[in-house]
C-alpha positions in Angstrom: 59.1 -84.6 -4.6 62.4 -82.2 -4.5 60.7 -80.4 -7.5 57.9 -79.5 -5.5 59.6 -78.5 -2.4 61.7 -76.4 -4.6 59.2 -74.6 -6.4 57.1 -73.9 -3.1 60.5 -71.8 -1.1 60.8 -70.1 -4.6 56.7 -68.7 -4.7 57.3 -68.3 -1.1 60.5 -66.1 -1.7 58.7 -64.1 -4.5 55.7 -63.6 -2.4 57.8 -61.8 0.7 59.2 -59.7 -2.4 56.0 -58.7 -4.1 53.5 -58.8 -1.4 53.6 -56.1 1.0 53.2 -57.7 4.6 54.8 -60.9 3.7 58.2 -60.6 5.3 59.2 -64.1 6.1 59.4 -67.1 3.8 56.1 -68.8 4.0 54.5 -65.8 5.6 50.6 -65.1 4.8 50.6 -62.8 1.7 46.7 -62.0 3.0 48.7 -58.9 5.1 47.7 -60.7 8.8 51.9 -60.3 9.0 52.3 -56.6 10.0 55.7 -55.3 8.9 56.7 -51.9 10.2 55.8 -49.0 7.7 58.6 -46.4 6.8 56.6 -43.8 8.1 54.5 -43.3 11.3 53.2 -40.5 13.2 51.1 -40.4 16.8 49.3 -37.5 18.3 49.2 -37.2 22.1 47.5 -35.0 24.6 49.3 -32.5 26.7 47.8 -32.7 30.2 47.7 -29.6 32.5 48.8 -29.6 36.1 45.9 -27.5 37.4 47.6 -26.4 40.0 50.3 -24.2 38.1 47.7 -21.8 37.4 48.2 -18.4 38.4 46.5 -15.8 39.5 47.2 -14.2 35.8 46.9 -17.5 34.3 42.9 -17.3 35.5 42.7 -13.9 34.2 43.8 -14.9 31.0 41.7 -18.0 30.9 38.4 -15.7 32.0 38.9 -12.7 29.3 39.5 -16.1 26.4 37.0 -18.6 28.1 39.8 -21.3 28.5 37.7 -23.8 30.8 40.8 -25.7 31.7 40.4 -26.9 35.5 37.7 -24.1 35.6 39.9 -21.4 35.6 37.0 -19.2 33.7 34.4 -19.4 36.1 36.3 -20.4 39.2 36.9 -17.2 42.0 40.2 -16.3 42.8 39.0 -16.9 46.1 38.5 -20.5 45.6 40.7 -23.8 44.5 39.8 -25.0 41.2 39.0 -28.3 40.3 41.5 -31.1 40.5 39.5 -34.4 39.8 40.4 -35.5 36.6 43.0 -38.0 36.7 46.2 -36.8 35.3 44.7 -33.6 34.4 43.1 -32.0 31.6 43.7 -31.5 28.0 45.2 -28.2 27.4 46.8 -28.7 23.5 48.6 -31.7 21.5 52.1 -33.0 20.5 52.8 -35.0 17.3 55.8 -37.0 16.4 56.4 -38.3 13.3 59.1 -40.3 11.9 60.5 -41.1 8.6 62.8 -43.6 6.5 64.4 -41.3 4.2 67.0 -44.7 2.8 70.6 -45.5 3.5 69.7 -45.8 7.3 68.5 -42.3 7.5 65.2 -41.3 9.7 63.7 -38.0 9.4 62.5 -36.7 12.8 59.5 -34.3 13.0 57.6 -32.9 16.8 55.0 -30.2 16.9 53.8 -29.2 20.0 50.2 -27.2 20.2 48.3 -25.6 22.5 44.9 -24.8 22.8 45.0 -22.5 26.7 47.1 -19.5 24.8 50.6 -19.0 23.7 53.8 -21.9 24.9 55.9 -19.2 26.5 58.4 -22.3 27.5 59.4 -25.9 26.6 61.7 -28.6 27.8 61.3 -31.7 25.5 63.3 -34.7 25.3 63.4 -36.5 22.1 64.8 -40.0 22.4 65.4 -42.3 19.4 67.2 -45.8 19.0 68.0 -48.6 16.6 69.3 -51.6 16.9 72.8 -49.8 16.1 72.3 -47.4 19.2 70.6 -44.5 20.3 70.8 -40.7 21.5 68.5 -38.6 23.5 68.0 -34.7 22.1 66.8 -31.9 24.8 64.5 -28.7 23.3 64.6 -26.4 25.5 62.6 -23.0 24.3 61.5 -19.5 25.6 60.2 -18.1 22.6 56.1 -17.6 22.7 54.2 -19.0 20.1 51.3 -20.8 19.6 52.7 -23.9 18.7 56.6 -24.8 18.6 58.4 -27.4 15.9 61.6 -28.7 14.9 63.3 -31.5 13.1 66.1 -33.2 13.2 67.8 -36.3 11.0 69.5 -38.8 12.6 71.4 -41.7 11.1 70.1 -45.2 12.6 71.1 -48.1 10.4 68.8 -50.1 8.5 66.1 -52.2 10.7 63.8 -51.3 13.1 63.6 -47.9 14.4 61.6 -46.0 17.4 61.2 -42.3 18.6 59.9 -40.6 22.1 59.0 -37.4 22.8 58.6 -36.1 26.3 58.6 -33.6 27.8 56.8 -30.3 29.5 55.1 -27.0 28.1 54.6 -23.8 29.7 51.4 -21.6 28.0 50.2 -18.6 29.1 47.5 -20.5 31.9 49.2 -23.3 33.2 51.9 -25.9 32.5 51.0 -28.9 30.8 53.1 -32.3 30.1 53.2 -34.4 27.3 51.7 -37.7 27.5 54.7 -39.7 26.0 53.9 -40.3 22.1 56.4 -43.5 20.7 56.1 -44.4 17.2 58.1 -47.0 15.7 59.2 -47.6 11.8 61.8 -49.8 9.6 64.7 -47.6 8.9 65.7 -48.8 4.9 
């Protein structure tokens, strides 16, 4: 009877070794056990606060056909359209985050935007560990049409997440970042 119970922790220990997904002894090798990956990366919308656009950011929006808010078709003489929850999509920001061993984690943002050039950005990038955290501010006047930057930050083995926040300036209006988290294991 010891034999057996023996020989059961031992497949059980091999398994969490071989099988991906199986991460504690006597976990289901068939993957419904979801470990963290060493890599993850999330795309999220920048929303447009209709009411930062200007009398030059309609302009713009007219002579490109940018139909954010309705700034294309809208008269100057008239308020354009507010009714969308939050606002509308004006461009995207993707985080991605890497294990790059001995409790390293690459750190990649792209910002993007799709209502003309960022002339500005503020972004807050914010990532923790179980051995701590830190909080890194972007702040950027330089047009472009989209804006990066990476960074590599030591966080210990273990689990591992990353925010970005923040708000972007383009050309017709200013747009925030719908908070985009990922989370990884940090080897």
């Amino acid at each position: 009877m010891r034999f057996r119970s023996a020989a059961a922790a031992l497949v059980a220990v091999l398994a969490t070794l071989l099988v991906p997904g199986a991460d504690a002894v006597g976990a289901p090798a068939s993957g419904s056990v979801r470990a963290d990956p060493l890599s993850d990366a999330l795309a999220a919308p920048l929303l447009a606060d209709c009411s930062s656009i200007t009398d030059n950011g309609r302009g713009y929006a007219r002579i490109h056909g940018i139909g954010l808010c309705g700034a294309d078709t809208t008269p100057p003489t008239q308020s354009l359209r507010t009714e969308v929850v939050g606002g509308e999509e004006c461009g995207s920001a993707t985080l991605t985050m890497t294990s790059r061993g001995g409790g390293l984690a690459a750190i990649d943002w792209r910002v993007t935007s799709e209502t003309g050039p960022i002339v500005a950005l503020e972004l807050d990038l914010a990532f923790a560990s179980h051995s701590g955290g830190e909080m890194r501010h972007f702040s950027d006047r330089s047009p472009s049409v989209h804006a990066h930057d990476e960074t590599v930050a030591l966080l210990g083995a273990g689990r591992a997440t990353g925010t970005l926040s923040g708000s972007v300036e383009t050309f017709t209006a200013t747009c925030r970042i719908v908070p985009a988290s990922v989370r990884i294991l940090v080897r």
